[in-house]
Wavefront OBJ file of the C-alpha trace (Angstrom):
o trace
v 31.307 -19.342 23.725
v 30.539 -20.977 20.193
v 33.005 -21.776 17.762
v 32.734 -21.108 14.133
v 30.213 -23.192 12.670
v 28.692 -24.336 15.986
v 24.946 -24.899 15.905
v 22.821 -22.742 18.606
v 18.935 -23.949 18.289
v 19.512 -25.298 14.902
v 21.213 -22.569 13.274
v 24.933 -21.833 12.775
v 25.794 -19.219 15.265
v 28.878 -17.125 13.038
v 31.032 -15.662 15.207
v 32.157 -12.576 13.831
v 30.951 -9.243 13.125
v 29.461 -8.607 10.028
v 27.493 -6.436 7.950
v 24.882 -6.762 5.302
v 25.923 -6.905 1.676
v 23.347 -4.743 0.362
v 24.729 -2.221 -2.805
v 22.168 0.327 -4.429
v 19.094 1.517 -2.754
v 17.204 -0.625 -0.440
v 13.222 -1.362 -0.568
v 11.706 -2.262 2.713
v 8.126 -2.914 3.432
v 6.494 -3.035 6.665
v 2.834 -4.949 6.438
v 0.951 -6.161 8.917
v -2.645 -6.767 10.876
v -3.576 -5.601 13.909
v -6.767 -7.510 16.358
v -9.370 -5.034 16.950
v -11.654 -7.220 18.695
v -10.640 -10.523 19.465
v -13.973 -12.308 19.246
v -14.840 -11.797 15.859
v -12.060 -14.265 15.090
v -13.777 -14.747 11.487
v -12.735 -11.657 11.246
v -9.421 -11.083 11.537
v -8.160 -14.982 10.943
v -8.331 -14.662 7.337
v -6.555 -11.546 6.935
v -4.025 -13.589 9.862
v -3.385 -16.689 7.319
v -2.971 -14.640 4.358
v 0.362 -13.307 4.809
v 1.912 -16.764 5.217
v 0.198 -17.494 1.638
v 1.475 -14.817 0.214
v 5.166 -15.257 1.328
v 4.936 -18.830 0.305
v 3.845 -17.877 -3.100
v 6.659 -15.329 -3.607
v 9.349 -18.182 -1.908
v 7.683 -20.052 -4.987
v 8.627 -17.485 -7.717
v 11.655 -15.725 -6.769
v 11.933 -13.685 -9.547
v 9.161 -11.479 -8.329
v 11.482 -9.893 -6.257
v 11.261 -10.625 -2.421
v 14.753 -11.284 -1.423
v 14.088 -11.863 2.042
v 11.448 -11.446 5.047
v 11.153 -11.111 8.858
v 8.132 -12.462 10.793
v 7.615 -9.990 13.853
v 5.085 -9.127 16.562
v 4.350 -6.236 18.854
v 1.769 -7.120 21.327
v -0.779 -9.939 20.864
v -3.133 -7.765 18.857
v -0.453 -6.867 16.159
v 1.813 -9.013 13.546
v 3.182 -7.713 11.009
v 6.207 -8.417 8.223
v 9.603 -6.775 7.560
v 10.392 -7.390 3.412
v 13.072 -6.639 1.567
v 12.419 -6.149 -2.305
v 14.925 -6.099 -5.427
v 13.021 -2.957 -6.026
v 10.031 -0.575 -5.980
v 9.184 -1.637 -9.411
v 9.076 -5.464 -8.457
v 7.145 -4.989 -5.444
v 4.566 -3.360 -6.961
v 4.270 -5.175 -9.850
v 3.830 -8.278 -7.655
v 0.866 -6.231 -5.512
v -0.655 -5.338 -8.837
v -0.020 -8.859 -10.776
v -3.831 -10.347 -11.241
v -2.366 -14.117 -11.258
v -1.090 -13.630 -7.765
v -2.990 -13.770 -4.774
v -2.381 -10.705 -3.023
v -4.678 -9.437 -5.296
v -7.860 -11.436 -5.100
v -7.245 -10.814 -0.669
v -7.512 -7.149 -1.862
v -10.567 -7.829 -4.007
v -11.972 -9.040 -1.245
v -11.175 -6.610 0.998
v -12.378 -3.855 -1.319
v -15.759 -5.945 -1.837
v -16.517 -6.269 1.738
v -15.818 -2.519 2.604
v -17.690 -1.673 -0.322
v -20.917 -3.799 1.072
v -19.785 -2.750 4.675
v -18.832 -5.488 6.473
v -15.422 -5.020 7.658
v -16.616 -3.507 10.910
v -13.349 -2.141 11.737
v -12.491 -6.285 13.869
v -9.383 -5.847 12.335
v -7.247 -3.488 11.034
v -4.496 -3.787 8.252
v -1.509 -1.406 7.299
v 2.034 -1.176 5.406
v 4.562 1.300 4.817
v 7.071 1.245 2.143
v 10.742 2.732 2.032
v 12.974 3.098 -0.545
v 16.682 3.583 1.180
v 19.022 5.172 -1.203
v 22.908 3.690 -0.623
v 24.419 5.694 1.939
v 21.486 6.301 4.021
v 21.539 2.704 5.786
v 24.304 0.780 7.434
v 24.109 -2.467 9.652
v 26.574 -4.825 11.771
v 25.858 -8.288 13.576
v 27.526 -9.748 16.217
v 27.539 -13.048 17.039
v 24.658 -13.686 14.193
v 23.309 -15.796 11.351
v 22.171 -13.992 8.718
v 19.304 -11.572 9.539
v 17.200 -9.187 8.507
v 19.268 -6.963 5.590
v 22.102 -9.327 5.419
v 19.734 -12.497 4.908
v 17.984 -10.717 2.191
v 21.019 -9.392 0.635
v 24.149 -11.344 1.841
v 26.843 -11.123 4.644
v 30.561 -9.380 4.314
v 32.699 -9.582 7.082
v 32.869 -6.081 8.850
v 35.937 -4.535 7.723
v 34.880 -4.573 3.808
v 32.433 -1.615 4.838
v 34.360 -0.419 7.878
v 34.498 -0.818 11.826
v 32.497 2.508 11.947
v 28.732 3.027 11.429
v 30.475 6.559 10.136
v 32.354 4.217 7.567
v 29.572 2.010 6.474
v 27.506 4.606 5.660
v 30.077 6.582 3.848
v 30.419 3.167 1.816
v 29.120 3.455 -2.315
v 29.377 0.660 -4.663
v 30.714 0.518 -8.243
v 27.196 0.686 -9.746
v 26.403 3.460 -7.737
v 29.694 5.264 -8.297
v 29.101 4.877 -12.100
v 25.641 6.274 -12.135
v 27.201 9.983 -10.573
v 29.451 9.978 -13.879
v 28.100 12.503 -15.856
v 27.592 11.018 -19.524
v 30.258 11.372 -22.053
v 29.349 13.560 -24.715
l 1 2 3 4 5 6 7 8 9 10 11 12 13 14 15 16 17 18 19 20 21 22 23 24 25 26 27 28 29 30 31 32 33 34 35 36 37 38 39 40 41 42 43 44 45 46 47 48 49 50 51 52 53 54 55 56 57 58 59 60 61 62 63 64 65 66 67 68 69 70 71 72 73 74 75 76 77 78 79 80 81 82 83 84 85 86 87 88 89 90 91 92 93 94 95 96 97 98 99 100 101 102 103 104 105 106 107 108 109 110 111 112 113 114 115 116 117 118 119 120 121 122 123 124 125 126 127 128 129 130 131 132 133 134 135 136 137 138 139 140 141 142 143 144 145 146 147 148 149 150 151 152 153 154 155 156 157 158 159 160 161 162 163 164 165 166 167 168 169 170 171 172 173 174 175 176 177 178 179 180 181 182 183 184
């Protein structure tokens, strides 16, 4: 078994359990491609390489609001992206922002559907969730920072509780002060 601070495959392995260090609601976005025909390579390789872009951009300019990001795949047709956002606000702002360049892929998405030439090779999606606090827990074992906790930071276990029961029951300051009614 690893000690703290070994390195496992060039990360360091923590050995503890922890959980992530998310407060407020949580924005996740799920985006990704999926192969319809794997011949028409021109196709669906463009709409492959643009994700990569796109995350490097944001890495780039953190203060658009993509706090952290999971490369996944399901089969060898599908890829897709697990994000975690700041907020709903930020993420749309950056899929709406005309400087960046998820927009012109869009433009030209909407321009070749539009002239009909997407001829269904390849097929695109996303789903977005906003999580409000209390509605999502998590707990690693054995584990670098993943997922939540990599996007929003690591507490050891016990500072949100031993029980998935006790982590979601968890609410932070900010949250406690927004149920305050106002003063009057």
């Amino acid at each position: 078994m690893a000690a703290e601070g070994d390195v496992v495959f060039g990360k360091p392995k923590t050995v503890s359990r922890t959980t992530a260090a998310a407060e407020g609601d949580v924005v996740v976005l799920l985006i990704g491609m999926r192969i319809n025909h794997f011949w028409a390579v021109h196709h669906w390789l463009p709409a492959l390489m643009a994700m990569p872009r796109m995350l490097r951009e944001l890495k780039k300019r953190p203060g658009r609001g993509l706090l952290g990001h999971v490369l996944l795949t399901a089969s060898p047709r599908t890829y897709y992206v697990v994000q975690y956002w700041e907020s709903k606000e930020k993420l749309y702002a950056y899929a709406s922002a005309s400087d960046m360049f998820h927009h012109r892929a869009w433009a030209t998405i909407n321009r070749k559907e539009k002239a009909g030439k997407l001829r269904q090779h390849v097929g695109i999606w996303h789903e977005t969730y906003v999580v409000p606090e209390g509605a999502y827990e998590s707990i690693y074992g054995d584990m670098p920072a993943f997922g939540l906790a990599a996007a929003h930071g690591v507490l050891p276990l016990e500072k949100r509780g031993r029980r998935a029961g006790d982590r979601f029951a968890f609410r932070s300051a900010r949250a406690g002060q927004a149920a305050q009614p106002p003063s009057v």
